[in-house]
N, C-alpha and C positions, 0 to 999 in steps of 0.2 A: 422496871421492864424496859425503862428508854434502855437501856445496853446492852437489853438481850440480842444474841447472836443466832440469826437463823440458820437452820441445820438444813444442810441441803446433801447429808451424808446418808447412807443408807442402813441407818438405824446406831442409836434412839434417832427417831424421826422426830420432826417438828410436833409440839402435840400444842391445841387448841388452848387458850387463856379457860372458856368453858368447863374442857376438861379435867385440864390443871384442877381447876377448884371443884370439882363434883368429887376430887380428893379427900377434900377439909370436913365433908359432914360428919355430924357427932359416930363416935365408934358404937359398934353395937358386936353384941358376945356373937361365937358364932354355931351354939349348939342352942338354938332358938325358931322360932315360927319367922320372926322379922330375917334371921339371915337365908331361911329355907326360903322363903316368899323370895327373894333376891335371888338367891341360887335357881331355881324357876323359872323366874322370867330372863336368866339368862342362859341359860341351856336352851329353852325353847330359840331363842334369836340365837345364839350360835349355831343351830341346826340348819336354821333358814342360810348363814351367809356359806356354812360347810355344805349346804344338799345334801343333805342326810334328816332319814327321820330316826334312826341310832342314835347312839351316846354319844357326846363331843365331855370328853374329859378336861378338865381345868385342874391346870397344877401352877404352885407358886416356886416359876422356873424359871429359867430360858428355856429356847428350846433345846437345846441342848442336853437337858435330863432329860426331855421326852424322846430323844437320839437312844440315851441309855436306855429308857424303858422300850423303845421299840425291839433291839438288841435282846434285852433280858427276857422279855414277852414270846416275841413271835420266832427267834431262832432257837434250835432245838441244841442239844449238848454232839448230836450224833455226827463228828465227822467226816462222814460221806454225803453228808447234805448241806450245813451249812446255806453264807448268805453269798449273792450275788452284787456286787457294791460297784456301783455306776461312777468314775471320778471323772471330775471334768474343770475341778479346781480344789482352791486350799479348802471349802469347808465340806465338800463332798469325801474329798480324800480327808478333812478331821473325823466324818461319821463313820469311815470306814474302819478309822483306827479305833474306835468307840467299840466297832463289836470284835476286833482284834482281842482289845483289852479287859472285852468281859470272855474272851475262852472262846469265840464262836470263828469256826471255820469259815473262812471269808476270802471268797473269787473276786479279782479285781480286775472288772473293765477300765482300762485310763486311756484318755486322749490328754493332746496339748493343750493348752492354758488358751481361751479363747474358741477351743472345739466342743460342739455339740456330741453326746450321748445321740447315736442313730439306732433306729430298730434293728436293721441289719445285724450292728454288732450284738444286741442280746441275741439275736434270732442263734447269732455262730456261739456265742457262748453257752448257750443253753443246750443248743444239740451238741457239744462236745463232752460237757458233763456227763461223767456215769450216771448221776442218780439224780431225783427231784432236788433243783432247791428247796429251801426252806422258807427263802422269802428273799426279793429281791429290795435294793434300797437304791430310790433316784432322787434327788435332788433336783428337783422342778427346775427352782431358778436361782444358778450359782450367782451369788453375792460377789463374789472377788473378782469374776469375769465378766458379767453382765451377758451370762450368755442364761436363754431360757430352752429348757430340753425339750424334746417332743413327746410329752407325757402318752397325750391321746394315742400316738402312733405307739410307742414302748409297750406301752398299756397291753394293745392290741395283740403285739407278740406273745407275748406273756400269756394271755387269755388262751389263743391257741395252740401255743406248745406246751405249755407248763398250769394247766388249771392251777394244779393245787400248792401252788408256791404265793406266800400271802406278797403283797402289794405295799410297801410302805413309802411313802412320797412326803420328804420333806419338803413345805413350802412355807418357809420360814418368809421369804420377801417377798412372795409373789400372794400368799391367797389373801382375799380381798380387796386385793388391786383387778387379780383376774379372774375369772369364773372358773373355778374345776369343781365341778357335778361329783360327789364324793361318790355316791349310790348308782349312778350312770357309767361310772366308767369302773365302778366293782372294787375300787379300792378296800387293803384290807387297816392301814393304819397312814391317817394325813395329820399334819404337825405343824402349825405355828405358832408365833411368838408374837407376844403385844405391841412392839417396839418398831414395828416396822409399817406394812399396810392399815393395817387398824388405827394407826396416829393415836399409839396411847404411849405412857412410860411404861419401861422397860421392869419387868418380874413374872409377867403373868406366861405361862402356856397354854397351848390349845391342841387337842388331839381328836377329833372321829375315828371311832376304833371300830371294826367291825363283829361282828357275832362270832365269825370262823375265827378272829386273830382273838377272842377269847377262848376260845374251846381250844385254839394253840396253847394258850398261855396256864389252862389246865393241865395240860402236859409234861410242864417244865416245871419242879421243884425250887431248883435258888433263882425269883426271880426278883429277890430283894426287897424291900418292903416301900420306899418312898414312891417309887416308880410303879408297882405292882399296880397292874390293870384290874385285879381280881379285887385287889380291894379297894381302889379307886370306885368301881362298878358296884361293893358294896355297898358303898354309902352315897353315892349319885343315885341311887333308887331311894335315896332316903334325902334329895336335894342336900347334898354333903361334902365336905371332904373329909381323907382321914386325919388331917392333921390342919392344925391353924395356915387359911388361906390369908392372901393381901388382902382385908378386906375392902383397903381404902382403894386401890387398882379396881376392884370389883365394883363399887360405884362406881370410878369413870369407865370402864368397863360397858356397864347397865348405861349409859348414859351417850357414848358413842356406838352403840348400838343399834339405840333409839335414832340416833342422828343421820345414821348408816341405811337405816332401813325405810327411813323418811326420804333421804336422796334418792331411793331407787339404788338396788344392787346394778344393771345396769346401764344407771347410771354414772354408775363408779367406775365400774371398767375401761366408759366408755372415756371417760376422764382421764385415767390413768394412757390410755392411749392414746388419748390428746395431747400430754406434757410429753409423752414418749418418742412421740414422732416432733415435737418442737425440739426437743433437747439434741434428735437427732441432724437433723434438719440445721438448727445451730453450729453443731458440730463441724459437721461439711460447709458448711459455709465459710466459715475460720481457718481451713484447710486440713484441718484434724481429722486423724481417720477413726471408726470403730473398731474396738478388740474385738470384740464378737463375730462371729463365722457370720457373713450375709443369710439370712432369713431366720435365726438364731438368736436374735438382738433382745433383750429382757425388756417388757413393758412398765419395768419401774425400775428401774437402775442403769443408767448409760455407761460403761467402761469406755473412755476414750481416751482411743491410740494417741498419745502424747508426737506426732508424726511431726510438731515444730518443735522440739527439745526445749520446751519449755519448762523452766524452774517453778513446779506445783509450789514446793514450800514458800516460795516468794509469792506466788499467787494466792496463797490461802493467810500468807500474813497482809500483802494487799488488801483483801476480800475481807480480813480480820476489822479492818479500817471502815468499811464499809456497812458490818456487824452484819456478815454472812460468812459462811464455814463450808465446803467439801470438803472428798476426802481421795486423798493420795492414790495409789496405785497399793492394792496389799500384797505384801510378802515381798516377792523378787521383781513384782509388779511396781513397786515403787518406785518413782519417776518415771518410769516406760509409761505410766497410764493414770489415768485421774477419774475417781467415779464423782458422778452426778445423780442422786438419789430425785423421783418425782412422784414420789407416793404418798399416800394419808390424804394427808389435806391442803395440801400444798397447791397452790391455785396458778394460773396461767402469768395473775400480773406478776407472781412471787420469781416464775420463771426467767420472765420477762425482765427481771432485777436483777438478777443474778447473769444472765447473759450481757446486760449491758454492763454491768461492772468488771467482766473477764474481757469483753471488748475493750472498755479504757486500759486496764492492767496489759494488755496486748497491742495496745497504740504506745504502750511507753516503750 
């Protein structure tokens, strides 16, 4: 481990030495009492970090099949209704293509690279539309721009104009860094990924699905089977999955959970908004600007404006020396921008290191 290189990219995150090894325990089958007992005690704690007292489904994914199953689930074949798909970057504009590619009639709000998703715009996109969406899909908080949306606010529109159009919000980087009230703000399908806030390795997925985006998903014939919510829902009432989970993710799982819930949930937040506002703060002091729209800025991932033309790849082989890692600018983004991941467990001094090493590399 002397050469391990810290990850200060935004996902796979840095994950704990602890966790790492709550890997290793002996394997056990998982059509048993000891895996159900395990399945249990983590469903219950994944409700408490989701706010839901509903189901939170667990699939061995990224989140990205649970992009697919929200698509296959909750959008219906009929198009005149179709989905409403919020872009605001590369991986928002990828879920859109997701339910392109499974057949589903799909409206597309897009701003520039760097711009927030405002209520305004659904409010005009929705009264334009002839008929009910079917479900609208946001991306809480875009990874490639570091911008975070305004859920509570979109929410809100939604709510009002369009009851019965289900709610699906991926928060692939953002939940457990930040509090979103699954049950509070009525969502009807929320999505993350183990790799990122949680500070676990990357397989596992996470989804709270609502009662109505079941009763959707009754609806809908080919809704594939790995993804199928219907029968994910069968065998979760029986502490299950349908098919062989990670079990060994599933301990460190069960184990940063435990770690999670012991910190205090806001206390975590309130952490994640501690490095957020350092990184920021850093930032501008060095003379570099934010990509992200002013008041839009993500509480766990910094995209910064690369505003001194700075050679990243030479700074991340610098930073290589140092045995710390970011990550580039994604897509078209490359060299224009460079993210600074501050999420899981990543602590103040670790920040503090990594800022002072982009200072030396910046004095040369």
């Amino acid at each position: 481990m002397t050469e391990h290189t810290k990850l200060f990219i935004p996902g796979p995150i840095e994950v704990r030495e602890s966790i790492l090894q709550a890997q290793t325990r002996p394997m056990i089958g998982h059509r048993g009492k000891v895996f159900e007992d395990l399945f249990a005690r983590i469903q219950s704690k994944l409700r408490t970090v989701f706010y839901t007292s509903q189901r939170v489904f667990l699939s061995t994914s990224s989140g990205t099949g649970l992009w697919e199953g929200a698509a296959r689930n909750c959008v219906t074949d009929d198009p005149s209704r179709g989905v409403l798909a919020t872009v605001c970057g590369a991986f928002s504009e990828r879920w859109a293509d997701v339910f392109e590619r499974n057949g589903k009639t799909t409206t597309v709000i897009q701003v520039g690279q760097g711009k927030a998703i405002k209520p305004e715009m659904v409010r005009d996109a929705i009264k334009a539309h002839p008929a009910t969406f079917d479900a609208i899909a946001i991306v809480h908080n875009e990874t490639s721009t570091g911008v975070m949306n305004p859920l509570e606010d979109i929410v809100a529109v939604v709510k009002e104009l369009s009851p019965d159009t289900l709610i699906l919000v991926d928060a692939v980087s953002s939940l457990a860094g930040v509090k979103i009230d699954f049950e509070a703000l009525g969502l009807d399908v929320l999505l993350t990924s183990s790799q990122k806030c949680f500070g676990l390795p990357p397989g596992l997925a996470f989804a709270a699905v609502s009662d109505r985006a079941l009763e959707r998903a009754r609806t809908i014939k080919h809704r594939g089977y790995y993804f199928d919510f219907l029968e994910l829902e069968k065998f979760l009432v029986k502490n299950n999955t349908p098919a062989t989970p990670a079990i060994s993710l599933m301990f460190a799982l069960d184990q940063q959970l435990d770690d999670m819930l012991a910190e205090g949930l806001d206390a975590r937040f309130a952490h994640h908004t501690c490095l957020a506002e350092m990184t920021r703060a850093w930032a501008r002091s060095q003379g570099f600007g934010l990509f992200a729209e002013p008041g839009y800025e993500s509480q766990t991932v910094t995209c910064v404006d690369n505003t001194r033309g700075i050679d990243v790849k030479a700074l991340n082989k610098f930073l290589a020396s140092r045995h710390m890692n970011l990550s580039d600018g994604y897509g078209t983004l490359k060299g224009k921008t460079f993210r600074i991941a501050h999420m899981a467990d990543l602590a103040e001094t670790d920040m503090r290191a990594l800022f002072e090493a982009i200072n030396e590399f910046l004095r040369q």
